[in-house]
C-alpha positions in Angstrom: 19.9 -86.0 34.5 16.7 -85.0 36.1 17.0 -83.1 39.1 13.8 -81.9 41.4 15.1 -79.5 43.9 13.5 -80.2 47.5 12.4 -76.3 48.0 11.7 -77.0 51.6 15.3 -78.2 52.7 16.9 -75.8 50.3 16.3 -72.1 49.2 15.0 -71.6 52.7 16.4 -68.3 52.7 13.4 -67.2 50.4 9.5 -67.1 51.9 8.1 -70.6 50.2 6.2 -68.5 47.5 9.2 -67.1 46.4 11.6 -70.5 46.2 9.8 -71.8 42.8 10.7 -68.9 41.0 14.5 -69.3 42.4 14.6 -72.7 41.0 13.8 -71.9 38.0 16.1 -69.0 38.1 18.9 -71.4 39.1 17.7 -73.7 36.0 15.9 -76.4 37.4 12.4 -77.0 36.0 10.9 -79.3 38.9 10.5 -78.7 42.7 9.1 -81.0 45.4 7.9 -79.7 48.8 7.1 -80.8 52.4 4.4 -80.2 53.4 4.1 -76.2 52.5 1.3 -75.1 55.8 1.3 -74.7 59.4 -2.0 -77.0 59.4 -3.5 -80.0 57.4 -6.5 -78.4 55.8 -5.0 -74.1 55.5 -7.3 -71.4 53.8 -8.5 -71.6 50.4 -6.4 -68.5 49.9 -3.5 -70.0 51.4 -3.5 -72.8 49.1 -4.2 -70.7 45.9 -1.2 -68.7 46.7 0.7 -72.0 46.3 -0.5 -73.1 43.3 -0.3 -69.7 41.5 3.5 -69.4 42.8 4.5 -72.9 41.4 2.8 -72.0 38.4 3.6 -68.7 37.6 7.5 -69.9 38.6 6.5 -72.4 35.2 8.2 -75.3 36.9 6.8 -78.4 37.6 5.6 -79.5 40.7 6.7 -83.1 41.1 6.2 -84.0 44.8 4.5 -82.8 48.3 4.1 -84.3 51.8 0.9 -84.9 53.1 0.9 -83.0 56.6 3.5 -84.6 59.1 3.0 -82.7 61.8 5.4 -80.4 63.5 8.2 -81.4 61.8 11.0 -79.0 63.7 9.8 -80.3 66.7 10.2 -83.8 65.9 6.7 -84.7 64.7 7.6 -87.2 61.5 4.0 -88.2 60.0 0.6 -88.7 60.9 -0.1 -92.0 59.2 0.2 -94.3 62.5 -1.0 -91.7 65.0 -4.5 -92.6 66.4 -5.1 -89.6 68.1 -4.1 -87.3 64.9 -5.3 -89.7 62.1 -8.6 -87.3 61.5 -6.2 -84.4 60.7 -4.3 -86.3 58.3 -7.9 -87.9 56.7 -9.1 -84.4 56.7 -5.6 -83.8 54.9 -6.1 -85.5 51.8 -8.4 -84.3 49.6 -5.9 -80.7 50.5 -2.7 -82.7 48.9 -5.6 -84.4 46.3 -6.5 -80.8 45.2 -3.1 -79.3 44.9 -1.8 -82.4 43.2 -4.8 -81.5 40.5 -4.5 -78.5 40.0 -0.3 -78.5 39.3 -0.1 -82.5 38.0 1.7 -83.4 40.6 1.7 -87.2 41.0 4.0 -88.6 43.8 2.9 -87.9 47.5 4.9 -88.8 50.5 3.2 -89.6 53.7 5.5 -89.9 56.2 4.8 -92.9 58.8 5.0 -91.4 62.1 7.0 -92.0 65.3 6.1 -94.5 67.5 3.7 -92.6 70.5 4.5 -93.5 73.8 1.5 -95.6 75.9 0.0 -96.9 72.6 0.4 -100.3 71.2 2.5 -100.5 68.1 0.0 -103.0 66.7 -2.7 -100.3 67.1 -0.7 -98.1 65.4 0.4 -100.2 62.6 -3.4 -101.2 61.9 -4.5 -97.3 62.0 -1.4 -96.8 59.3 -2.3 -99.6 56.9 -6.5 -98.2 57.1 -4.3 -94.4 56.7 -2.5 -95.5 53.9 -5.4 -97.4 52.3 -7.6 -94.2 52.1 -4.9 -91.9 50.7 -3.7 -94.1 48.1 -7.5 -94.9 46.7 -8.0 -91.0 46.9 -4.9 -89.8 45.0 -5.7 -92.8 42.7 -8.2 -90.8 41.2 -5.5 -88.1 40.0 -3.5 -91.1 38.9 -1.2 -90.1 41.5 1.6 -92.7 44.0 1.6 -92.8 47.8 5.4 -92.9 48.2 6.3 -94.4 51.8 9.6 -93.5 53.5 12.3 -94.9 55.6 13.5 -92.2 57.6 16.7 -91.6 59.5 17.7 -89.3 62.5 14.8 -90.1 64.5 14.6 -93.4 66.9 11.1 -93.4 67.3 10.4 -93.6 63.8 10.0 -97.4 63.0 10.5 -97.6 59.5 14.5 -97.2 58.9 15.2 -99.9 55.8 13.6 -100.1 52.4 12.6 -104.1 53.9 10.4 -102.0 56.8 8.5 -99.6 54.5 8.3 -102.6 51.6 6.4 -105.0 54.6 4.0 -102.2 55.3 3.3 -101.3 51.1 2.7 -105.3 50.9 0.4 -105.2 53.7 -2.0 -102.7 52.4 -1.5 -103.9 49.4 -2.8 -100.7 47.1 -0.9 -101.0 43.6 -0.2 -97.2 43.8 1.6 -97.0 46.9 5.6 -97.0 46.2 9.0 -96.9 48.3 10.7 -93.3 48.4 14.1 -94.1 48.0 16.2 -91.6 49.9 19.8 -93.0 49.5 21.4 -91.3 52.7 18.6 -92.3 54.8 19.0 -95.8 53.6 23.1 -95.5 54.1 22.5 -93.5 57.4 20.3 -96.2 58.7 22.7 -99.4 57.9 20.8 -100.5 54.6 23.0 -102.1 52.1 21.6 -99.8 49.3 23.3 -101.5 46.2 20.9 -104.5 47.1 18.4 -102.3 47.5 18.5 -100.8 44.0 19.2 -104.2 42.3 16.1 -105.9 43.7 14.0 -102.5 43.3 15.0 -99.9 41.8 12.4 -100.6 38.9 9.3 -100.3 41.3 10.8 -97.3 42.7 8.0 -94.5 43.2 11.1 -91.7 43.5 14.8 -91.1 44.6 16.0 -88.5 46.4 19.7 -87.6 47.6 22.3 -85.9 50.0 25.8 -87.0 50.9 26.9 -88.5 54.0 27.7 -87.8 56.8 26.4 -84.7 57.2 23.4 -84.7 54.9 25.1 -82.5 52.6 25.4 -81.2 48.8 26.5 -84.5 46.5 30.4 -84.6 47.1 30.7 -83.6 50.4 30.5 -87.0 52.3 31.5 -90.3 50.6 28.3 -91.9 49.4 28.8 -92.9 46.1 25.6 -91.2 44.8 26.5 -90.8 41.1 27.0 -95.1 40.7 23.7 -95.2 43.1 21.7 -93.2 40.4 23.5 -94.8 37.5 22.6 -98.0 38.8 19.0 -97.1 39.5 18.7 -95.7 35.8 20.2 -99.6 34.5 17.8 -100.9 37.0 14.3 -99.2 35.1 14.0 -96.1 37.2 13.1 -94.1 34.8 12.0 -90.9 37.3 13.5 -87.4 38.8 16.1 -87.5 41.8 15.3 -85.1 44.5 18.0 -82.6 45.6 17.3 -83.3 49.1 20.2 -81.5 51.2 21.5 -79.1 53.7 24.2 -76.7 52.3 25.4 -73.5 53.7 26.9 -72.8 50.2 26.8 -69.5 49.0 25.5 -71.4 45.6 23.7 -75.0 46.9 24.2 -76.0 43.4 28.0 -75.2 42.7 28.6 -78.7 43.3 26.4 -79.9 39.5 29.3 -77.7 37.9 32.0 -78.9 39.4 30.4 -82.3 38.6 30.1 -81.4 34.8 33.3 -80.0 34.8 35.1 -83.2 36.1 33.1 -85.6 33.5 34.5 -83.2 30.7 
């Protein structure tokens, strides 16, 4: 199995320099990352910092966010935001640079809530022309806009694979892919085994946690391991991002404890 640990959601006991290298030292040799700065376009140094950290960690970097905003306080994506759109433009050729200089090829970029006292339809259109431009930029690094159905967050209007799969149709760039995240499909209501029959194939990437909870893999009931199986069967042929909370002393006990049950 190919794991990608989510270095923003875990490890965050660590500065985010330092949580490449702790990967690695915890045997993994892929991490994926929100986005990493307080801003859309940080300083040069900034970035470098970044790159040399991931490098010098010698994993692979296999996804990052475009800038979402503030996500503690709620913010969840620029894409759709009309009044925040030129940050996330001015965002792209950051991700498009980092992505280059680490071959990294899968880019999320999160929708955005709906904003109160702005049409939907205006926000939709801004998304689609959002989208458009990112995916024709990372194109050029051979890279995938991966779109997101999100859970946890009412205003956020894209909650079943169906929602983010209308808006990938709609722009209709061939590098633009649904991020499967199988507890924000379960959370939401999805039925995820139809899901991963009809898509799993045209996946641009996986990631995981139990539920409920949002936990390490065996803490909730999701049945994550037949999810992945069947993805694998399915054509996905890509990493699955460790995407959980743990207060675990170890947030990866639970891959022995898996090993040791299969022996």
């Amino acid at each position: 199995m190919t794991y990608t640990v989510n270095a923003s959601i875990l490890l965050t006991d660590l500065p985010i320099i330092d949580r490449p290298a702790a990967a690695k030292a915890a045997g993994f040799d892929a991490v994926e990352f929100w986005w990493p700065f307080q801003t859309a376009v940080p300083a040069q140094a900034d970035i470098d910092a970044f790159v040399t950290a991931v490098s010098d960690a010698g994993v692979q970097l296999t996804g990052l966010n475009f800038f979402a905003g503030d996500m503690p306080g709620g913010d969840r994506g620029l894409v759709s935001w009309p009044e925040r759109s030129g940050e996330f433009r001015d965002n792209i050729s950051v991700v498009a640079e980092i992505g280059e200089r680490l071959g990294c090829r899968g880019f999320n970029a999160l929708y955005g809530n709906r904003v109160e006292g702005v049409d939907p339809a205006t926000q939709d259109e801004r998304a689609r022309e959002n989208l458009a431009l990112a995916a024709d930029a990372i194109a050029s690094i051979g890279g995938t806009v991966l779109l997101e159905p999100v859970s946890g967050t009412e205003a956020y209007p894209l909650k079943t694979a169906k929602d983010a799969l209308d808006v990938i149709a709609a722009v209709g760039k061939p590098n633009i892919k649904l991020l499967a995240d199988f507890y924000h499909l379960a959370v939401n209501g999805d039925d995820v085994d139809a899901v991963i029959a009809a898509h799993a194939a045209h996946f641009g990437h996986i990631q995981i946690a139990d539920a409920p909870g949002r936990g390490e893999p065996g803490s909730g009931d999701l049945p994550l391991a037949r999810w992945i199986d069947d993805a694998r069967a399915g054509g996905y042929d890509g990493p699955i991002g460790l995407e959980y909370k743990t207060t675990a002393q170890n947030p990866f006990a639970w891959l022995s404890d898996q090993a040791a049950a299969r022996a």
